[in-house]
N, C-alpha and C positions, 0 to 999 in steps of 0.2 A: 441497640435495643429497639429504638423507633422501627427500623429499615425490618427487623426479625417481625414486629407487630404488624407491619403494612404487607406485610408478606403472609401472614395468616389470614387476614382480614381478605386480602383476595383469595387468596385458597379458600378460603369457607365462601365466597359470593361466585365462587367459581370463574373469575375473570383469567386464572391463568390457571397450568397444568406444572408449572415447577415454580416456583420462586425461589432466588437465588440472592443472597447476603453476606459477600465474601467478611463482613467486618466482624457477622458475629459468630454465634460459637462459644460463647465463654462459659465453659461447661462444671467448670470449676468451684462461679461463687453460690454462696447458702442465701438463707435469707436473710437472718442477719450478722455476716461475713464477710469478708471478700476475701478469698482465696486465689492463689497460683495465677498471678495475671490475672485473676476475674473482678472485676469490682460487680458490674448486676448481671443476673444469669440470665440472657435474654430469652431462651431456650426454652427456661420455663415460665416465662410468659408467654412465650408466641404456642407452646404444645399448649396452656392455658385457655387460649385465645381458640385454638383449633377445638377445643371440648365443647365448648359453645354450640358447637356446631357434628361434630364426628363424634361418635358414642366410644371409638377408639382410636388413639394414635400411637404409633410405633416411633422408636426413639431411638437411631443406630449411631453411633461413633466410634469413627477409624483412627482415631487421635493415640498415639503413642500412650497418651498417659488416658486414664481411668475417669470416665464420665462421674465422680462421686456427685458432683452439687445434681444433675437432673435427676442422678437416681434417687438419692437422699429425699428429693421433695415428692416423687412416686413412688417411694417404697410399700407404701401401704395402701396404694391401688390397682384393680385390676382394670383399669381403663387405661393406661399408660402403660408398653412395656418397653423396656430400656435394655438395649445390644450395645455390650460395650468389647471391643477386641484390644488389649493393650499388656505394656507390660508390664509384668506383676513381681513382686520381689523388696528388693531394695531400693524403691523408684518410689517420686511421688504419683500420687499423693499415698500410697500404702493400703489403697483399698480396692475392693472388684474380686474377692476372692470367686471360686468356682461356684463357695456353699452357700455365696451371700445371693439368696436368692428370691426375698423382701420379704413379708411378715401380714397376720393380718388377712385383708382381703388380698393382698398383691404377691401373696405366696407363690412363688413360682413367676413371677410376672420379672423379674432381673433379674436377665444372663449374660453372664458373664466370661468371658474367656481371658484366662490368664496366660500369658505367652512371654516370651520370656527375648532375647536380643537374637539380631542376627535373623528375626521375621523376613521369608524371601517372598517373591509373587505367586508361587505356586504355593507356599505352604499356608498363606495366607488365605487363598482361594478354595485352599480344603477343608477351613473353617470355618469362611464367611459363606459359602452359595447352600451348603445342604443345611447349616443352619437357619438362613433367610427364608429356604424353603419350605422350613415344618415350619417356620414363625409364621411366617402367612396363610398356610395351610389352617394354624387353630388357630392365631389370633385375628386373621381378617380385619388389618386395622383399616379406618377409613382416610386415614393422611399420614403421611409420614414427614417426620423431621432427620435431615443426615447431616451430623457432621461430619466434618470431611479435614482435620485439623492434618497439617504436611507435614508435623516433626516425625510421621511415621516412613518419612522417605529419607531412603538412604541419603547417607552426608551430613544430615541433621545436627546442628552441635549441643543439642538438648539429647536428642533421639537415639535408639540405637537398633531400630527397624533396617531395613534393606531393600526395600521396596521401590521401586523404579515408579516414573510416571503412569505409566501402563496398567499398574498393578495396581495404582493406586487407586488408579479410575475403572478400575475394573468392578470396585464397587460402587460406584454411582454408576454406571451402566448398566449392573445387575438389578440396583436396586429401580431404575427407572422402567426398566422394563414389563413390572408390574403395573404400571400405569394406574398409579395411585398419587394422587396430588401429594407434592412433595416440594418442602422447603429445604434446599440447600443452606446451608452455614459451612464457614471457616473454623476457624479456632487456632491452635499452637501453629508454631515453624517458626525455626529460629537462623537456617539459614533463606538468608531472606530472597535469593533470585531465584532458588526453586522453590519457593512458595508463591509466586507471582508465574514461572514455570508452569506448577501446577493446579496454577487456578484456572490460570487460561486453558489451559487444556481440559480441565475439567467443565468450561463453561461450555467447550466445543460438545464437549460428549453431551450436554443436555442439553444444544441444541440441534445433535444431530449434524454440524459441520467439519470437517474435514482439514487438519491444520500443517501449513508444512513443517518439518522440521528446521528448516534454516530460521532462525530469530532476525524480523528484517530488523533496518538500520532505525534508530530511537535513539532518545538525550540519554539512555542508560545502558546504551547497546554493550562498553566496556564492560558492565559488570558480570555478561554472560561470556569473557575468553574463559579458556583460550579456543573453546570449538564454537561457540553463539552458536549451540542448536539448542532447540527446545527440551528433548529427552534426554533425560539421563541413565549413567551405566552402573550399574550394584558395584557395588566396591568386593574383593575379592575380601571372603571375610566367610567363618565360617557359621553356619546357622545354628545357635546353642537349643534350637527345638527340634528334638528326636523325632522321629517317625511315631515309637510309643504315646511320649507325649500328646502328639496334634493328636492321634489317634483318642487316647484316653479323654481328651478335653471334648470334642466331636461327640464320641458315644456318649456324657455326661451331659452334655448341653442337650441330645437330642430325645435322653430319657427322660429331662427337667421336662421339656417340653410335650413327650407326648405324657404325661402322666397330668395334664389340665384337662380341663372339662371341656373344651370347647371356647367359642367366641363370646366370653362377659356380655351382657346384654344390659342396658338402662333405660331407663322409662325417661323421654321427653318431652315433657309437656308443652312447655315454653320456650323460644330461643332468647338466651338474652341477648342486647342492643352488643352490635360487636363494638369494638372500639373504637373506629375512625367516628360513630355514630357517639359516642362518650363523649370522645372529645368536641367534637361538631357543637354538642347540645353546651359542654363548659366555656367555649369559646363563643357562643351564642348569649350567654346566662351574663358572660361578663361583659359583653359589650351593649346588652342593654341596663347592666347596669350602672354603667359608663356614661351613656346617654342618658338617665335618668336622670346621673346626676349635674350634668352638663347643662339640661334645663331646669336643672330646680332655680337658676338664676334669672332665668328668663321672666320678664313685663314687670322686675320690679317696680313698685311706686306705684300702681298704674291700677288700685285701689280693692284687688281682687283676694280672696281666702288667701290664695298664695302667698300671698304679699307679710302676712305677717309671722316672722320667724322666733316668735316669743315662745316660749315652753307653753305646754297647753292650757295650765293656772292662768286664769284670768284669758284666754281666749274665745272667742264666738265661732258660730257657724261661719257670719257675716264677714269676717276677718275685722270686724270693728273693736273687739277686745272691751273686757268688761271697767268700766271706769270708774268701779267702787275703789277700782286699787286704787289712785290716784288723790280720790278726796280729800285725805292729808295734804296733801302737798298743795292743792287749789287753794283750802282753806288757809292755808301762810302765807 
């Protein structure tokens, strides 16, 4: 969650042009929940963080299962819209229908593609690129958040996608292209050498580097036999989404989309303090009052106001304290 916050904090001060947090992603937990692997959704703190700043942020995830916790907490704004591609059915978490499309101000603002197993790279690619397209087009968001969760790559022992590395990264390629500050996240994959696989390669693609396929030699080089290459091959299986279907979910998604008014607009008066400046001022706040207290012990004896720690009854400016208390006892 930290790593997701410092990563918006520079995207809104503009020191980088992607950041990238393979740990988080946990797109799962509510506010007060924790869901599917998630204990805190760091997600929607850091699109949080990003508001501060950007009148709008876009919110995509390629994660096998159904973005519910980020949408749930944007459902009813149109400053945040949430793309979520996953499979819908008898899968958790049970939500992300086509029609769930938020309420409210944020009507129309979550879209949703329900797709079903057997997702290949192509079929994947003719729902994510013209839909990213009209999203940009009328929401013109000013940052975007991607997860990028790998149980949607083939072999997956959660997952039941099909998608190859290549495919995978085909949407953070697409999506970088826009050259829109953008925070990368993780999230699910459950087999775990092509999750590491495809981070690395997905780190190459946002920075524009060039990776061989041979996986060199590493203390974990075993766990990529029996080929230790990088890419993987779709498993021969067949794809339970129709030509109809992609087709019918595409045209649904792209009539949601043009039936909005255009790009939400907000009035910014004020930035508030982003975070790292939050913490800075609580981390400041405590250690002078640390120090405070550290000398409140100081030059005792040594005959000064300070010096007397009596409750204030019966105390002076002078630190001499009033001596009426005491007459009793003189006079015994």
């Amino acid at each position: 969650t930290g790593a997701s916050l410092d990563g918006a904090v520079k995207l809104n001060r503009g020191d980088c042009d992607i950041a990238i947090n393979w740990s988080g992603g946990l797109h799962h937990a509510k506010k007060s929940e924790a869901s599917g692997f998630c204990y805190i959704n760091d997600i929607v703190l850091a699109i949080l963080e990003l508001l501060k700043v950007h009148a709008r942020v876009l919110y995509i995830d390629i994660d096998v299962h159904h973005g519910d916790g980020v949408e749930e907490a944007f459902y009813c704004t149109d400053r945040v819209m949430t793309f979520s591609l996953h499979k819908y059915g008898d899968f958790f978490p049970g939500t992300g229908h086509i029609k769930d499309t938020g309420a409210k101000e944020g009507t129309g603002f979550s879209v949703n593609a329900p797709l079903t197993s057997g997702m290949t790279d192509e079929a994947y690619e003719r729902i994510f690129k013209p839909v990213m397209d009209k999203i940009m087009e009328v929401f013109q968001p000013g940052a975007i958040v991607l997860q990028c969760g790998a149980d949607s790559l083939t072999g997956d022992r959660l997952g039941c996608f099909n998608l190859s590395l290549k495919g995978h990264a085909e949407c953070v390629r697409y999506t970088k292209s826009f050259n829109v500050p953008t925070l990368v996240l993780g999230g699910g994959g459950y087999t775990i050498r092509n999750v590491a696989r495809c981070w690395a390669y997905e780190t190459s693609v946002c920075l524009d580097v060039d990776l061989p396929n041979e996986i060199p030699y590493n203390d974990y080089f075993e766990y990529y036999a029996p080929d230790f290459q990088l890419h993987l091959t779709p498993e021969q299986r067949e794809n339970m989404n129709t030509e109809a279907s992609l087709e019918s979910v595409r045209v649904d998604l792209l009539t949601q989309l043009m039936s909005l008014k255009g790009a939400p607009s907000v009035q910014m008066a004020e930035v508030p303090p982003d975070f790292e400046i939050i913490k800075e001022d609580a981390v400041a706040e405590k250690e002078r009052r640390s120090t405070k207290e550290d000398r409140s012990g100081e030059g005792m004896n040594d005959g000064g106001a300070e010096d007397d720690t009596r409750s204030d009854r019966g105390k002076t400016k002078d630190g001499r304290g009033e001596k009426r208390e005491h007459e009793a006892e003189l006079a015994g």
